[in-house]
N, C-alpha and C positions, 0 to 999 in steps of 0.2 A: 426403327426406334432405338434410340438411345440408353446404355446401361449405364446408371447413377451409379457410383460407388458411395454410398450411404456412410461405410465404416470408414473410408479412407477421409470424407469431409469431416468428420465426428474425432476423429485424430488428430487432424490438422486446427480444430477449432482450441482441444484440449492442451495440446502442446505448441501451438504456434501462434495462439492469437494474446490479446490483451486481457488480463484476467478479468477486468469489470466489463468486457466486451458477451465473455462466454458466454455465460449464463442466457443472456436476449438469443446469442447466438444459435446455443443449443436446440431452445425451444421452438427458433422458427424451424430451424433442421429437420424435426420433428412434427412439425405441422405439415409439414411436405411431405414430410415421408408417409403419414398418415392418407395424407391425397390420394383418391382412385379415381381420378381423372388426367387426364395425358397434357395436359394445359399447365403444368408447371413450368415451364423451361421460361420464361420469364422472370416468376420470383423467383426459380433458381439461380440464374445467373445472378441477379439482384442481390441473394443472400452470398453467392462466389466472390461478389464485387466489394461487400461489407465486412467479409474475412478475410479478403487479402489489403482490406484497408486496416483492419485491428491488427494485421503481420506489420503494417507498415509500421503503424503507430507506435507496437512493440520496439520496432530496430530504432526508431529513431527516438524513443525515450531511455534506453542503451546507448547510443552514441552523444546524446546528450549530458552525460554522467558526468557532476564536477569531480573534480580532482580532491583527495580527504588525506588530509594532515591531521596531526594532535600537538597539540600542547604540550608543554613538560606537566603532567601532573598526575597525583598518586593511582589513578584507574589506567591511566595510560601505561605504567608498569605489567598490567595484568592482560594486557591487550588477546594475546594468542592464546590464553585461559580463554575468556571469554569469549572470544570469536568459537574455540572448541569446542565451546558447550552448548552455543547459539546453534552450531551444524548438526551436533550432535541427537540436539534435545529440542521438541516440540516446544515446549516449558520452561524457562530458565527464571531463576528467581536471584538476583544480586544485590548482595545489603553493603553499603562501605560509608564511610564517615560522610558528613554533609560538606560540602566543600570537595569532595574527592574526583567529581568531574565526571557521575555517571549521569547525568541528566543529560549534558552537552554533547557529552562522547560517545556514549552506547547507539546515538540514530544515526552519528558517524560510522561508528564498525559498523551499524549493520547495512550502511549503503557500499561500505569499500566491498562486504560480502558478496555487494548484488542483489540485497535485496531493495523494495523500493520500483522494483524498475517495471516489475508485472506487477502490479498493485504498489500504492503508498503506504510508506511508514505511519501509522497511526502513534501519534506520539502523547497521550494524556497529562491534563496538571490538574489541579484540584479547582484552583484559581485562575481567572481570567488574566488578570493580572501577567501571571509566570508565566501563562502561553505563548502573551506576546513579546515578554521579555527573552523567554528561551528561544521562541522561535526566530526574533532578531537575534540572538548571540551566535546562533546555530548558521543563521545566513552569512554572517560579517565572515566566519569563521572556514566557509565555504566560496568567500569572496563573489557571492550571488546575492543581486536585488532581495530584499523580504517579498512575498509574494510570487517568486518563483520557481527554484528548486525548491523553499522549503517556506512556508504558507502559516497560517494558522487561524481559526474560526474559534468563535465564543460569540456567544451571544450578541444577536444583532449587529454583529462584523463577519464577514468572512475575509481573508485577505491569503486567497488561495487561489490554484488554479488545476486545472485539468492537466497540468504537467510539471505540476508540484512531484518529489519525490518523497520528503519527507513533511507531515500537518500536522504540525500541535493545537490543543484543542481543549475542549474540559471535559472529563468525561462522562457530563452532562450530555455535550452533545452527541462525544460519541457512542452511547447508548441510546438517545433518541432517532440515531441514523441506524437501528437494527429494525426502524418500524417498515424502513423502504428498502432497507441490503441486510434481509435477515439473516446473511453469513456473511456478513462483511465482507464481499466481492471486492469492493475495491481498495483492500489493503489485503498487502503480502506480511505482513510482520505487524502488532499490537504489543507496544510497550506501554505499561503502566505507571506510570513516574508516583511516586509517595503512596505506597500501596498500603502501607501502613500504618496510611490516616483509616483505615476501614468504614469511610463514609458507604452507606446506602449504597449507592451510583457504581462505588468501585467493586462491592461485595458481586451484585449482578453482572459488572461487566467479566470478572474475574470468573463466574459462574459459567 
């Protein structure tokens, strides 16, 4: 009979697979491990098969990674500020004039950071409108089709994809998607665009 290493598969899920992959990942892990019958080495290999497919998926959403430039404009002066504070800090709160280019440029640093790549940039707008506006500025600006590095869904459109990096959205929706990813699994990073229009919607997501 064969010895499972249980903790070594339970590591390799945590640190090596696809962040919205884990969570499924975990719990069948778990349901086996649970098993006291000898008749797993089927679903196991099965579940072996669908973790070194979430490894893949990982590397190759990593080598897919556009290339991120800025603009001359006034947020772009404060770049390595804020990149410092983004590593630093769980929470980062950034206020600068309208016009200043943190809407456009903040889901840029934080994809040159790396993040994006194990989970998507959740990117919120108040309005449907600005989502899709930003989220086209965002694409031109990354010299990538709309709809696929960087996506965006609102209401009865989605124009997104499963390897999207960056998804702007309203944060309508992205708090009615806490009803099916009650910890938001599949985003690495949650930026809140106009946080303080203190609508409803933003107050809970912010919560």
């Amino acid at each position: 009979m064969s010895v499972i290493d249980w903790k070594a598969l339970n590591t390799r899920i945590a640190q090596a697979c696809y962040r919205p992959d884990q969570f499924a990942l975990k719990r069948k892990l778990a349901q086996l491990q649970r098993r006291k019958d000898e008749h797993i080495e089927a679903p196991l290999k099965a579940l072996c098969e669908r973790i070194e497919a979430s490894v893949q998926r990982l590397s190759e959403r990593r080598a897919r990674l556009p290339s991120v430039s800025y603009p001359d404009l006034p947020v772009s002066q404060r770049l390595d500020d804020i990149r410092e504070a983004i590593a630093s800090h769980q929470v980062v709160v950034i206020a600068g004039e309208t016009g200043s280019g943190k809407t456009t440029q903040l889901p840029k640093l934080c994809l040159e950071m790396g993040r994006g790549v194990n989970g998507m940039i959740a990117h919120t707008q108040p309005r449907r409108l600005a989502a899709r506006t930003v989220a086209q500025r965002i694409a031109d600006e990354l010299q990538t089709p709309l709809g696929e590095a960087v996506g965006y869904q609102v209401r009865f459109q989605d124009q997104s994809s499963a390897n999207s990096y960056i998804k702007l959205m309203t944060d309508g929706i992205l708090l009615a998607e806490i009803a099916k990813d009650r910890f938001l699994n599949n985003y690495d990073t949650v930026i809140i665009d106009e946080a303080h229009e203190r609508s409803l919607n933003i107050d809970f997501l912010l919560g």
